[in-house]
C-alpha positions as CSV (number, residue, x, y, z in Angstrom):
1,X,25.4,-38.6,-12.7
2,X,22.3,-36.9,-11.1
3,X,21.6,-38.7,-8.0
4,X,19.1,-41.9,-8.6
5,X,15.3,-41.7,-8.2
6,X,14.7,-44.9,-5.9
7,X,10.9,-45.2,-7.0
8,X,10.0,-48.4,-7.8
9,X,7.4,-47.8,-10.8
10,X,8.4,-46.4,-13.7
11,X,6.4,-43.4,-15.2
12,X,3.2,-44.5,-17.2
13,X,3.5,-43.2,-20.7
14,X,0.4,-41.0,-21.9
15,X,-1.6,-42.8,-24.4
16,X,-5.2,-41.8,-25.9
17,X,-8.6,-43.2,-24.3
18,X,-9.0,-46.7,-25.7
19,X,-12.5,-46.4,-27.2
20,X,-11.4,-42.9,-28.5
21,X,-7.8,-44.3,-30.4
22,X,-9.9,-47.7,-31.7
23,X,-11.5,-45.3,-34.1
24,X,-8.2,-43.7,-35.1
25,X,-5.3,-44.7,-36.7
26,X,-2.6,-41.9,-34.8
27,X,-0.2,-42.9,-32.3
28,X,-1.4,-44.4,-29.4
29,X,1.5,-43.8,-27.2
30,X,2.2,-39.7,-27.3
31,X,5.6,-40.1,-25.4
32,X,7.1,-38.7,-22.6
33,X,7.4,-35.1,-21.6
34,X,10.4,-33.3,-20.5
35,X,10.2,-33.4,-17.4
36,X,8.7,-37.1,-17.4
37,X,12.0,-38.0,-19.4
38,X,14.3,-36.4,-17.0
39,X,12.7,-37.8,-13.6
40,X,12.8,-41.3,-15.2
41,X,16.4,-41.1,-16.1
42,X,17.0,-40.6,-12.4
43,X,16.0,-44.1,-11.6
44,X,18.6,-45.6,-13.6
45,X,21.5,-46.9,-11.3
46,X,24.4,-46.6,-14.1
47,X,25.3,-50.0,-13.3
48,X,29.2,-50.4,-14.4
49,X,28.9,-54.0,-15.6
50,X,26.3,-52.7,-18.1
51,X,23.8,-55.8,-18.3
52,X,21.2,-53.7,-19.9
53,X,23.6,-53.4,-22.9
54,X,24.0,-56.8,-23.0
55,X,20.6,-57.8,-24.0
56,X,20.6,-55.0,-26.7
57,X,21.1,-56.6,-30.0
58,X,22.6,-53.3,-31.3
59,X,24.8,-52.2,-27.9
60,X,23.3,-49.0,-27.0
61,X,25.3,-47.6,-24.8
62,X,22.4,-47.5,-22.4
63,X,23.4,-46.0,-18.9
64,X,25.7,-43.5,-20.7
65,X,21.9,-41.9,-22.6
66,X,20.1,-41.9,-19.6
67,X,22.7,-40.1,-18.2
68,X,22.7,-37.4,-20.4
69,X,18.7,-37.2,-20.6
70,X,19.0,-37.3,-16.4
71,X,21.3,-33.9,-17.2
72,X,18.9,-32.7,-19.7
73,X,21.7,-32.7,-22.5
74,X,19.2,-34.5,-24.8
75,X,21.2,-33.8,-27.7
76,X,24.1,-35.3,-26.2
77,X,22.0,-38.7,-25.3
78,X,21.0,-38.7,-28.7
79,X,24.8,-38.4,-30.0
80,X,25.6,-41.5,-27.7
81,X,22.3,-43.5,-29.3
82,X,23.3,-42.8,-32.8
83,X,26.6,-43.7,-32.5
84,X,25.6,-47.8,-32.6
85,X,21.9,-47.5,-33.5
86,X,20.8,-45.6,-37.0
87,X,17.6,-46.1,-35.8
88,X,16.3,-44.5,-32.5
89,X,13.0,-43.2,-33.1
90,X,11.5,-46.9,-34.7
91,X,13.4,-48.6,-31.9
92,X,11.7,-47.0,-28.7
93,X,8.2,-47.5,-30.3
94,X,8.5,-51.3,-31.8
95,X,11.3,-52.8,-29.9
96,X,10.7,-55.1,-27.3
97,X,12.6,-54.0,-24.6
98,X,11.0,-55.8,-21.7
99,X,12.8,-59.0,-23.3
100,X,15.7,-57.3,-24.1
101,X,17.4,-54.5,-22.3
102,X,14.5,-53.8,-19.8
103,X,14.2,-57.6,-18.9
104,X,18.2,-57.0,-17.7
105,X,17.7,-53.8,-15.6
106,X,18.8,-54.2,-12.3
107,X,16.1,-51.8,-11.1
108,X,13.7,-54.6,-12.4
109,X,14.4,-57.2,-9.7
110,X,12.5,-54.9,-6.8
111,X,9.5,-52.6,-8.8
112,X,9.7,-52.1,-12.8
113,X,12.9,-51.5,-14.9
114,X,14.0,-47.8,-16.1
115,X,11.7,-47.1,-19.2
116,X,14.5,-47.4,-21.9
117,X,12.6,-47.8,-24.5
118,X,10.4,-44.7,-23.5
119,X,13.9,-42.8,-22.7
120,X,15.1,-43.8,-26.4
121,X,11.7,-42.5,-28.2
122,X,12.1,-39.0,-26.1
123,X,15.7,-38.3,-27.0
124,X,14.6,-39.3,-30.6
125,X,11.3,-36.9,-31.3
126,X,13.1,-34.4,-28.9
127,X,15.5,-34.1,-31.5
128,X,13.4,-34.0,-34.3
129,X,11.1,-31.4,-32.7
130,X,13.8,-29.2,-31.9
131,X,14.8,-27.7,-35.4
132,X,17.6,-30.2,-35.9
133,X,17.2,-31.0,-39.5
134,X,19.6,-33.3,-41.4
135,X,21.8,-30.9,-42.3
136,X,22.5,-30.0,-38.6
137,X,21.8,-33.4,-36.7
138,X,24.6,-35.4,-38.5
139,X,28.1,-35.3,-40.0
140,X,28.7,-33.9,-43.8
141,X,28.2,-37.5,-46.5
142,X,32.0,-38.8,-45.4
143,X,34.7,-39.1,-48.1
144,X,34.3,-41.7,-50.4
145,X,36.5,-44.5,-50.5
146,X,35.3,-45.8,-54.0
147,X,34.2,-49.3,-52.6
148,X,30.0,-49.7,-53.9
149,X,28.4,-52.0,-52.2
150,X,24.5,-52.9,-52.9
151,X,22.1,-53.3,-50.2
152,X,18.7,-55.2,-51.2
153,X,15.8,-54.3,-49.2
154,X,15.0,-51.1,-47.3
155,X,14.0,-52.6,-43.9
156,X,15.4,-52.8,-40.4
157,X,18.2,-55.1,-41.3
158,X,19.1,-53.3,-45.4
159,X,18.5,-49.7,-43.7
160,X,21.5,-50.4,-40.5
161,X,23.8,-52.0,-42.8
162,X,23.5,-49.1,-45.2
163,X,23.9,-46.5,-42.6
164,X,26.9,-48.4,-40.7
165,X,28.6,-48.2,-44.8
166,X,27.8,-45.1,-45.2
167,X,29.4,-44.1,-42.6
168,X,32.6,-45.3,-42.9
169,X,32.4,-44.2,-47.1
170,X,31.1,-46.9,-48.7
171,X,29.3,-46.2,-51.9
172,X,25.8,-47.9,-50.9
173,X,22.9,-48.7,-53.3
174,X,19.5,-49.8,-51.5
175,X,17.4,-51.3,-54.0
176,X,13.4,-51.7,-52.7
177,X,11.0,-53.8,-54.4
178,X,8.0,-51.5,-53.2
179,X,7.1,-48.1,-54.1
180,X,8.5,-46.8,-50.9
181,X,11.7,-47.6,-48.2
182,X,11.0,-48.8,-45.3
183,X,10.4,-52.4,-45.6
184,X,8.1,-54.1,-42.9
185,X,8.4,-50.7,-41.5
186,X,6.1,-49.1,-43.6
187,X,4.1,-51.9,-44.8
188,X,3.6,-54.2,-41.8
189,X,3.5,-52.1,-38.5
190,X,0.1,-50.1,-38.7
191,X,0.5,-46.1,-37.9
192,X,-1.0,-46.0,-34.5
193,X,2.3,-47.8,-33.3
194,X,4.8,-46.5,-35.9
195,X,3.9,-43.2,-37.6
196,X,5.1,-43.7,-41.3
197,X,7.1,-40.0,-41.1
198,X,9.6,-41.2,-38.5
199,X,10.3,-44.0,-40.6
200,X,11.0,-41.4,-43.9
201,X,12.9,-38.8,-41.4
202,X,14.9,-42.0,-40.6
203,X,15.4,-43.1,-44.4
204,X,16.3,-39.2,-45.3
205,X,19.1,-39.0,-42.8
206,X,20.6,-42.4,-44.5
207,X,20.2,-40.6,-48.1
208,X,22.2,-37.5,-46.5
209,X,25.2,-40.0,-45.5
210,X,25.0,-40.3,-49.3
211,X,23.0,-43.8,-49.3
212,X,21.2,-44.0,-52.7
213,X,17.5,-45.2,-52.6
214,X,16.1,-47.2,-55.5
215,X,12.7,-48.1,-55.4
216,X,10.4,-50.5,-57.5
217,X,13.4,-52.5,-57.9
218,X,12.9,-56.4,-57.9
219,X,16.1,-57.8,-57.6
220,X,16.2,-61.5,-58.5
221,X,13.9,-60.8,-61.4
222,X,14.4,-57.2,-62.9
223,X,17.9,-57.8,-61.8
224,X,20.1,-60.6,-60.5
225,X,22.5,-60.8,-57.9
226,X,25.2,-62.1,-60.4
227,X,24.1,-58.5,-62.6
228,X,24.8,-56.8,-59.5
229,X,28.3,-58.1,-58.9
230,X,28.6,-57.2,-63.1
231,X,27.8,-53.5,-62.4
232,X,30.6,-53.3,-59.9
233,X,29.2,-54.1,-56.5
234,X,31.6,-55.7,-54.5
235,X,29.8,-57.1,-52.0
236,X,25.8,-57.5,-52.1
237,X,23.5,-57.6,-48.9
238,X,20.3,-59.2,-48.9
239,X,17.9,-58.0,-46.0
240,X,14.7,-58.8,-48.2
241,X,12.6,-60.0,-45.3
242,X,10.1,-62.6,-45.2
243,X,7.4,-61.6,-46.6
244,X,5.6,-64.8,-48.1
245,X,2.8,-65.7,-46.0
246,X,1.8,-69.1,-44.3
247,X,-1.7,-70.5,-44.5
248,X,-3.4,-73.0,-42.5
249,X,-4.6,-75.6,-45.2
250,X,-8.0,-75.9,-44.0
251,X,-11.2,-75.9,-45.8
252,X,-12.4,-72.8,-47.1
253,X,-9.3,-70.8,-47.2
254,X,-9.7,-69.9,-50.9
255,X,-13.2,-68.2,-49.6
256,X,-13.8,-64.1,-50.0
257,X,-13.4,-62.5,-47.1
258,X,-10.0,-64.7,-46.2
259,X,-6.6,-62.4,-46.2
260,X,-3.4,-63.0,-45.1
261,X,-1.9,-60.8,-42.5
262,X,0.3,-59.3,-44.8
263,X,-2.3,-58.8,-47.4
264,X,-4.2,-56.9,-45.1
265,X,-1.5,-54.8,-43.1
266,X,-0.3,-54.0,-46.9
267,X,-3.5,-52.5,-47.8
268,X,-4.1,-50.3,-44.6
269,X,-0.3,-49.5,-44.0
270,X,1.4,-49.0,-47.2
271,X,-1.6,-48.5,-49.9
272,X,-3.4,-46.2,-47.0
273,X,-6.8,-48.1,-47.2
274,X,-8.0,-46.2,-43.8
275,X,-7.6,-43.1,-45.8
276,X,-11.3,-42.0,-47.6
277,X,-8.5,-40.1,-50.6
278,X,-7.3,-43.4,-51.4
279,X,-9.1,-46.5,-53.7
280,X,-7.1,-49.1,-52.2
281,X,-10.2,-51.7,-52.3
282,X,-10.5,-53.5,-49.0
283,X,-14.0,-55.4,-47.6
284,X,-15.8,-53.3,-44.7
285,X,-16.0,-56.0,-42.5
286,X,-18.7,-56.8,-39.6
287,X,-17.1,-59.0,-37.2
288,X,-13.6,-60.5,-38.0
289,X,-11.7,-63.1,-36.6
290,X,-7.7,-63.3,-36.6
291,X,-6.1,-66.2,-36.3
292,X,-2.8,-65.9,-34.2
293,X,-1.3,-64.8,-31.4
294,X,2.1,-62.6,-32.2
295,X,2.2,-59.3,-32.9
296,X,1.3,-59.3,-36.3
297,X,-2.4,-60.8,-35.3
298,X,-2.3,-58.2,-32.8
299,X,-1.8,-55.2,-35.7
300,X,-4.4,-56.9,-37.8
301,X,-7.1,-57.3,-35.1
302,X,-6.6,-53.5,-33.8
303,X,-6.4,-52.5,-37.8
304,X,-9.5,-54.2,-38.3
305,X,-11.1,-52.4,-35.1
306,X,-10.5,-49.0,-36.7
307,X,-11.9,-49.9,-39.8
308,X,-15.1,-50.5,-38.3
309,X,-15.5,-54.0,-37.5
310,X,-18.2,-54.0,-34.6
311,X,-16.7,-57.7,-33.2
312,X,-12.7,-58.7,-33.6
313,X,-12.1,-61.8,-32.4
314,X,-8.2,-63.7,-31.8
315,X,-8.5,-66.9,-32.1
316,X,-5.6,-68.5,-30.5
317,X,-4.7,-72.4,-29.6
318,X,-3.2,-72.0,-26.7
319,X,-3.8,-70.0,-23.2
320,X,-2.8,-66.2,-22.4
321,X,0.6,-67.4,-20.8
322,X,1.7,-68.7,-24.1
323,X,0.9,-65.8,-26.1
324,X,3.9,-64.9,-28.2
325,X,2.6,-61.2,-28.8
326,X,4.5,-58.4,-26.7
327,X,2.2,-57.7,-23.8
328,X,1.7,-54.2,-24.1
329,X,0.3,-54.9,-27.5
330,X,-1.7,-57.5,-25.9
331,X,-2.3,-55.3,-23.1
332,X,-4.0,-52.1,-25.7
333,X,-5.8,-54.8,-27.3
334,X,-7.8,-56.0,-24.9
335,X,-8.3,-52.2,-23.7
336,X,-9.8,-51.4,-27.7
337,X,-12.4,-53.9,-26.9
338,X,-10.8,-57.0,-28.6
339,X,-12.2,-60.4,-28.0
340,X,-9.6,-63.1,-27.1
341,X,-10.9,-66.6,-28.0
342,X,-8.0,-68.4,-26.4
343,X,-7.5,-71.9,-26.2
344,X,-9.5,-72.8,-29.8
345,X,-8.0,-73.8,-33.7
346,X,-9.8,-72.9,-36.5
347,X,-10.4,-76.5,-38.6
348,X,-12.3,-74.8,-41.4
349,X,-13.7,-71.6,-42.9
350,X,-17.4,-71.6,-43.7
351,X,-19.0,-70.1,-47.1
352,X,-22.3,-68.7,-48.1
353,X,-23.9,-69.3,-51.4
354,X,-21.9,-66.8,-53.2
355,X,-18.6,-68.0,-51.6
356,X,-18.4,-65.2,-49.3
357,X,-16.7,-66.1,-45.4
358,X,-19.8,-66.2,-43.7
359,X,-18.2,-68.0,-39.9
360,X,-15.1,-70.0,-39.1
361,X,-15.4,-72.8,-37.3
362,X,-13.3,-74.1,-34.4
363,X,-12.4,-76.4,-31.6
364,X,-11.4,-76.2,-28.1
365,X,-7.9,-77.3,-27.0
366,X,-6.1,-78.0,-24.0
367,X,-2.2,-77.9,-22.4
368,X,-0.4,-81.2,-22.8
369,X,3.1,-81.4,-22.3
370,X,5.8,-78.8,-23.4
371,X,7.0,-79.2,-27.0
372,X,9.9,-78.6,-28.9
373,X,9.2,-74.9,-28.4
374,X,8.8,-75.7,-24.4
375,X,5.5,-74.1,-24.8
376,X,2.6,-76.7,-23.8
377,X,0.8,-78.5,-26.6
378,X,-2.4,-78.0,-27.4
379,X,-4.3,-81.1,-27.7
380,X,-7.6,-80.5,-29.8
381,X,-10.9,-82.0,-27.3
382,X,-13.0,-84.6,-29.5
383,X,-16.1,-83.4,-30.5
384,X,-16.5,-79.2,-29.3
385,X,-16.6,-78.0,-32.7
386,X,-18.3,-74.5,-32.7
387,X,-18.7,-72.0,-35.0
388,X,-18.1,-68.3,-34.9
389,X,-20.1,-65.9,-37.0
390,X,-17.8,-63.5,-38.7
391,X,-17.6,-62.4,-42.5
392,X,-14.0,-61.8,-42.5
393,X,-11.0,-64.1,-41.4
394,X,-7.5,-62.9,-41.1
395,X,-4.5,-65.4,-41.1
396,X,-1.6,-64.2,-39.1
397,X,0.5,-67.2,-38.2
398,X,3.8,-66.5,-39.6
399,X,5.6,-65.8,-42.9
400,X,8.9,-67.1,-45.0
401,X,11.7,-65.5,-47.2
402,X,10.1,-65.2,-50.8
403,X,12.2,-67.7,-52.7
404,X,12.8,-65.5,-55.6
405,X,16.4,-64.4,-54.9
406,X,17.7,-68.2,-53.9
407,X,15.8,-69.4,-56.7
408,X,17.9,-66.9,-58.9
409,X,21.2,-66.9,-57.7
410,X,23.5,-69.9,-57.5
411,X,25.1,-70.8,-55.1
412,X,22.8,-69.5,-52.6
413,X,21.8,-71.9,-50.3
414,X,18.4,-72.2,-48.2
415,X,17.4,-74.3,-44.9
416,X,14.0,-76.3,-45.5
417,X,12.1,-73.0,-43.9
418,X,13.0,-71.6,-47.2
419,X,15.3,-68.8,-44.9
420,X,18.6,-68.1,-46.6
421,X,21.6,-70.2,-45.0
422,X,24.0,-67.3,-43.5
423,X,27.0,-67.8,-40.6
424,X,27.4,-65.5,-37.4
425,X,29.0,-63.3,-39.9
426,X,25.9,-63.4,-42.0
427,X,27.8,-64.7,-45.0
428,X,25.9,-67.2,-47.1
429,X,27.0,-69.7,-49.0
430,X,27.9,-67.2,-52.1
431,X,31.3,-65.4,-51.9
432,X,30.8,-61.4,-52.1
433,X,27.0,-62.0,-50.4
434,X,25.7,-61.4,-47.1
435,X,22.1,-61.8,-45.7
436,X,20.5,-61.2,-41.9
437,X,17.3,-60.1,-40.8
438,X,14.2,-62.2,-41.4
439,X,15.4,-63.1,-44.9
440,X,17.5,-65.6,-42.7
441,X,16.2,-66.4,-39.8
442,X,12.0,-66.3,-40.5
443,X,9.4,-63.4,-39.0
444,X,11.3,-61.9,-36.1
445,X,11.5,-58.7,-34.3
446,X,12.9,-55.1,-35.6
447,X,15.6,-54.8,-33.6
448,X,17.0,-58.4,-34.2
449,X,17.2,-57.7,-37.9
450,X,19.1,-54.9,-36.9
451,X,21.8,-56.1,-34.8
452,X,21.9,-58.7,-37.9
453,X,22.4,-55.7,-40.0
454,X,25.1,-54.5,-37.7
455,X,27.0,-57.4,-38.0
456,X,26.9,-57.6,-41.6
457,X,28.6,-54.0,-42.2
458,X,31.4,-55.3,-40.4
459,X,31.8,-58.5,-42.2
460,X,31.8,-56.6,-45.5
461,X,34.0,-53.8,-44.5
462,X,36.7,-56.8,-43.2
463,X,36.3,-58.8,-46.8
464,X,36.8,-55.6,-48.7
465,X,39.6,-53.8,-46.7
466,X,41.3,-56.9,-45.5
């Protein structure tokens, strides 16, 4: 291995001027250059032991990539990447690693950890920059061994598990419910953090290992489970997300002007409402407020910042410290001139006379004692109601399994979240059926649904080959 780069900072990644990109929707980030890549790569340590793997839900082989990129064989790091993650591109924009892989770099405990993320997006848009089409960047469809297996829902989780089959010949059927693959991929993470053509250069590779991609496809309703098993599936995978959102049950919810996260996020990001060429109807807001404080309410706020709210306001209950978002999304927020009203709960949504959202009102809390999450409570203070003046109010505080496949399969059991009941080998309660992802355990991250994914292939391939 090239010989390390003992600098303790990693190198910043290049990103637009905030107050320029807060009126765009492209990529924020624009990724590391050659030379960026390569002198980055030199910090890592290799560390035989590995513990950046460790916290990899999908086991990158980590140290042996940033190898390669530290020898400038980026084709050869992205070999190594693709051999555990079908993914690569997605992973090094939405994953996050400072939690995961980066929060387990050794280099971490004295300056910041080696950039893996940032190492993993380079190797991936190297490659895709570089003339390596399909045809050229992976192996010929493999044989078929004449097992099918159905995969429902195109997401993170539906999209791995596909690609591991696939790969070892399985006959695999996706089957979408939108108009296009992807899953929360396409409709839930906005295009300045995931642009919507790596996620179709992704899906096209899978459809070249011979993975068949049917879209507009309902299952539960146009067809069940049980008519899948009829057609000769063998085994069925459910990575159908959780896409059915949560509402605060306060007064004035039912108000115009009041969306759901994924109502909105589904309007900009899959039905292209930033776009002038497209009718997708959506209100052109004043001043909004978004209530939550993950990443999802980070997405809607900077959505609604680039389409032209003059205000955006997060209305959160609890302090910065407890702020479940990632913190560089947190972090370009603030930069695009988001307002953070920390520490205050919404308790009801005002109307005008025509029932349009015309302010949200709110009170202050404070930090009790840690709860069940071992975050600190927030304790609402008697009498600081306030309003804010807004015309628009976005709800982003979490989201459940639609119950339409449980509901239609027996069998299939469900927790009281709603979230389909699956073991460590994600097999649910029905023989032949599988399930990971967020279908299982609620809204979670990318990368999670993944490894889930992962995990799932394997269990099949042991039920159907013994």
């Amino acid at each position: 291995m090239a010989k390390a780069n003992m600098r303790l900072d990693k190198n910043p990644m290049p990103e637009q001027e905030p107050l320029v990109r807060n009126k765009n929707f492209e990529e924020v980030s624009l990724g590391y250059t050659k030379e960026m890549a390569v002198d980055e790569a030199k910090r890592c340590l290799g560390c035989k032991n590995s513990p950046c793997v460790e916290g990899c839900p999908v086991n990158v082989k980590i140290p042996e990539f940033i190898a390669k990129v530290a020898e400038e064989d980026f084709d050869g790091a992205y070999q190594v990447i693709t051999s555990t993650n079908s993914l690569p591109a997605v992973c090094g924009r939405v994953c996050p690693q400072e939690s995961q892989c980066e929060g387990l770099c050794v280099r971490g405990k004295k300056g910041d950890p080696v950039g893996v993320g940032r190492l993993e997006r380079f190797v991936a848009d190297y490659h895709m920059q570089h003339g390596h089409d399909d045809h050229k960047s992976i192996s010929e469809a493999p044989e078929t061994n004449g097992h099918k297996v159905a995969i429902v829902g195109s997401g993170p989780a539906g999209l791995t598990c596909a690609g591991d089959l696939a790969r070892r010949g399985y006959d695999v059927t996706l089957f979408e419910a939108f108009h296009k693959p992807g899953g929360v991929l396409v409709y839930g993470i906005p295009e300045f953090r995931l642009p919507k053509d790596i996620v179709a250069a992704e899906i096209k590779k899978l459809e070249h290992l011979g993975v068949k991609v049917i879209t507009n496809a309902v299952i539960g309703r146009a067809v069940s489970i049980d008519e899948l098993f009829e057609d000769g599936f063998e085994a069925v995978f459910i990575g159908s997300g959780a896409g059915l959102p949560q509402f605060l049950n306060i007064p004035g919810e039912n108000l115009m002007g009041v969306y759901s996260a994924n109502e909105y996020l589904t309007r900009i990001n899959l039905m292209k409402a930033y776009l002038d060429n497209y009718d997708t109807p959506l209100k052109k807001s004043r001043r909004v407020a978004v209530v939550g404080g993950g990443n999802v309410a980070m997405d809607a706020a900077r959505c609604a910042k680039r389409m032209g709210a003059e205000e955006v306001y997060v209305v959160y209950r609890r302090s910065m410290e407890e702020l479940p978002a990632r913190a560089e999304e947190v972090h370009h927020a603030i930069e695009e001139e988001v307002i953070f009203k920390l520490l205050n709960n919404p308790v009801g949504v005002i109307g005008d006379e025509n029932g349009f959202v015309k302010g949200i009102e709110c009170v202050a809390m404070e930090l009790g004692e840690p709860d069940d999450s071992g975050r600190r409570r927030p304790i609402e203070k008697k009498g600081s109601n306030f309003v804010i003046d807004v015309d628009t109010v976005i709800i982003a505080i979490g989201t459940s399994p639609n119950p339409l496949i449980i509901s239609t399969t027996e069998g299939l059991e469900a927790n009281r979240r709603g979230c389909i009941v699956a073991d460590d080998a994600m097999a649910t309660t029905r023989r032949g059926v599988y399930a990971g992802g967020d279908a299982v355990t609620g809204a979670a991250t990318v990368i999670l649904a993944m490894g889930a994914g992962k995990t799932a292939a394997a269990s099949i391939v042991k039920q159907i080959e013994g």
